[in-house]
N, C-alpha and C positions, 0 to 999 in steps of 0.2 A: 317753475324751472328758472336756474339764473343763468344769464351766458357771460363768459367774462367780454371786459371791455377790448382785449385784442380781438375776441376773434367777430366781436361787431364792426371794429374796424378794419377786419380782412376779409370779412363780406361785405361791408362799404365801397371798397379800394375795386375788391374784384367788380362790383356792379355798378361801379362809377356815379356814386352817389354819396361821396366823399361830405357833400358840401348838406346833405343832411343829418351827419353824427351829434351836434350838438343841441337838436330834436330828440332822435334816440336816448342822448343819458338825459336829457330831461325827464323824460316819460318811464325811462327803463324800469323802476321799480316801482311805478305806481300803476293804479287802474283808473282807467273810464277819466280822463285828462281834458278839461275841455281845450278848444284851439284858441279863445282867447286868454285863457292861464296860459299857455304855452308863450303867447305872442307875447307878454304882460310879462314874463319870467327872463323872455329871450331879448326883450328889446325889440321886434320886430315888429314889420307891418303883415298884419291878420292874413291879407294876400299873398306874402313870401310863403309863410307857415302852412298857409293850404297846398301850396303847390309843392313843397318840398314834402307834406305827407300823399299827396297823391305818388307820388316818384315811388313813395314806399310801400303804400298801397297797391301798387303793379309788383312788384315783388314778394307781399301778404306779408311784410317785414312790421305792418301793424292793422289791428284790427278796429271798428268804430261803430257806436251806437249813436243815433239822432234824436234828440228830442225837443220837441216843441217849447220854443219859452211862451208862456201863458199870457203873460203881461207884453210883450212884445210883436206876438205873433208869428217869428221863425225859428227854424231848426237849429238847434246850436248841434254842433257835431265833439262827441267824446272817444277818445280816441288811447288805446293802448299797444303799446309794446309785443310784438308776439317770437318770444324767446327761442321756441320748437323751430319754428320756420328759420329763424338766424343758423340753428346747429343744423339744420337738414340743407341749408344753401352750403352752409359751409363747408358740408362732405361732400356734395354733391359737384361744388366747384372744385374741390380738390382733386374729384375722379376726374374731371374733364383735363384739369393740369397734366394730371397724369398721363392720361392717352396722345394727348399733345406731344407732350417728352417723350413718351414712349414713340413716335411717328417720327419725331425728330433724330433720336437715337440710330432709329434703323436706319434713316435718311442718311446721316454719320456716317454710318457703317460700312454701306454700300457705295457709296458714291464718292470720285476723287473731285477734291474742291482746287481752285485756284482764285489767288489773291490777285487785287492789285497792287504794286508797291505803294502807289499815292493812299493805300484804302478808299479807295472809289468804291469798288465792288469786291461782291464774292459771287465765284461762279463753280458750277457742275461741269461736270467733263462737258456733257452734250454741247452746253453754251459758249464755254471757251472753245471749243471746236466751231461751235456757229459764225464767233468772232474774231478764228482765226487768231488765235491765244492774244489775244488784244483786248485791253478795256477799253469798253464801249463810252468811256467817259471820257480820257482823257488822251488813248490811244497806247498808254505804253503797256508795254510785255508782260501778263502778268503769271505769276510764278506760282508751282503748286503746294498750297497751303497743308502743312502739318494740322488733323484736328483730333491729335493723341488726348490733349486735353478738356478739348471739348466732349469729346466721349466721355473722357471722365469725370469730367463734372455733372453730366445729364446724367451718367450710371448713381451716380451719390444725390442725387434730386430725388432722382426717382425712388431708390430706398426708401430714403429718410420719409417721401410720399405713402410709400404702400407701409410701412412702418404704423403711422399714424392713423390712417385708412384702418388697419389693422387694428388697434387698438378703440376705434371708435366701433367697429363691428363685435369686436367682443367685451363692448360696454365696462372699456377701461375708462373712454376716456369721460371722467368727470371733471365737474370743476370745484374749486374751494371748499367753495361756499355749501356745495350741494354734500362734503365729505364732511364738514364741522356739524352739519345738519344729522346726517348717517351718526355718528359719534355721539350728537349729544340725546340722540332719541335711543340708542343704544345702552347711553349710559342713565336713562331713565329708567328704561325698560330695568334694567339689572338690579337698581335700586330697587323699582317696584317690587321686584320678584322677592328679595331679601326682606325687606319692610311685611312683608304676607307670611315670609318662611317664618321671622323674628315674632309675629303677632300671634302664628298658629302654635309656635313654642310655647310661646306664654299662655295660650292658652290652656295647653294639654299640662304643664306646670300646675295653674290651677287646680285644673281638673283632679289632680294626681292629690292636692293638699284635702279638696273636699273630700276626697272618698277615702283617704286616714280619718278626718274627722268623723268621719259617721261609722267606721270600725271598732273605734274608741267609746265612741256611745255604747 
């Protein structure tokens, strides 16, 4: 399975491990990678490159086999890419975005905010009422904030979220690579089929010349 290159970097970002993406495309299309190719590819020291695969190892964002070198006596560790796990955090953090915005939303809804003019703070009724409609920062008056548009912008987040959510549940969402793949094994298959209808022709053709021949006798 291939996953594209954004959405490795929008489960990097989400899991704050940003600073091992250029681990990942190293590795991304290959199997069983030992960590000193890795170090040797990347410029680094052997010790950065363990430790930014362990980070991703706690997330199973790759998987690794050990084996002993013979001639040396220790474990050299091989290490791959694991694609599934990338698209399953991916959905996974998207529902969480989601419920978040959706908590937020209602929060919106319900509740009247106040500013303060300096932008110190934003406050809920209850708190501006605690502080005696006062920022607790700077002390002056603050005023009750309009969030028409913040509603609206969390309503249109959220779509566009369960939108995608959406289409990954009913296994739209594919990637390129995985669609030129579907196509060119499609357009094999057809061929195949034709090449066997064109052959079985030919043969009943035949067929059909010998048995004039033997009529004729």
């Amino acid at each position: 399975m291939n996953v594209s290159n954004e959405i490795i970097k929008d489960v990097a970002g989400m899991l704050s491990v940003e600073d091992t993406l250029n681990i990942i495309f190293n590795i991304k299309d290959k199997v069983n990678v030992s960590e000193f190719k890795i170090a040797e590819d990347l410029h680094l020291e052997i010790r950065d490159i363990r430790k930014k695969l362990y980070r991703l190892l706690e997330n199973n964002l790759v998987t690794f086999k050990r084996k002993k070198d013979k001639k040396k006596g220790w474990y050299i560790y091989y290490w791959t890419f694991n694609p599934v796990q990338a698209k399953f955090l991916y959905t996974q953090l998207r529902e969480k975005k989601l419920k978040i915005l959706q908590e937020r939303l209602e929060r919106e809804k319900n509740n009247q905010f106040f500013i303060c003019p300096n932008a110190c703070v934003r406050l809920d009724f209850e708190k501006a009422f605690e502080f005696d409609f006062k920022c607790p920062e700077c002390g002056s008056s603050v005023k009750e904030h309009n969030n028409e548009s913040t509603i609206r912008n969390l309503e249109e987040e959220i779509e566009r979220l369960k939108r995608e959510l959406a289409e990954i549940r009913e296994n739209k969402f594919k990637l390129p690579k995985e669609k030129t793949k579907q196509k060119m094994i499609t357009k094999k298959t057809k061929k195949s089929r034709e090449e066997k209808k064109k052959t079985k022709k030919e043969k009943k053709q035949i067929e059909n010349v010998k048995i004039k021949k033997r009529k004729k006798r």
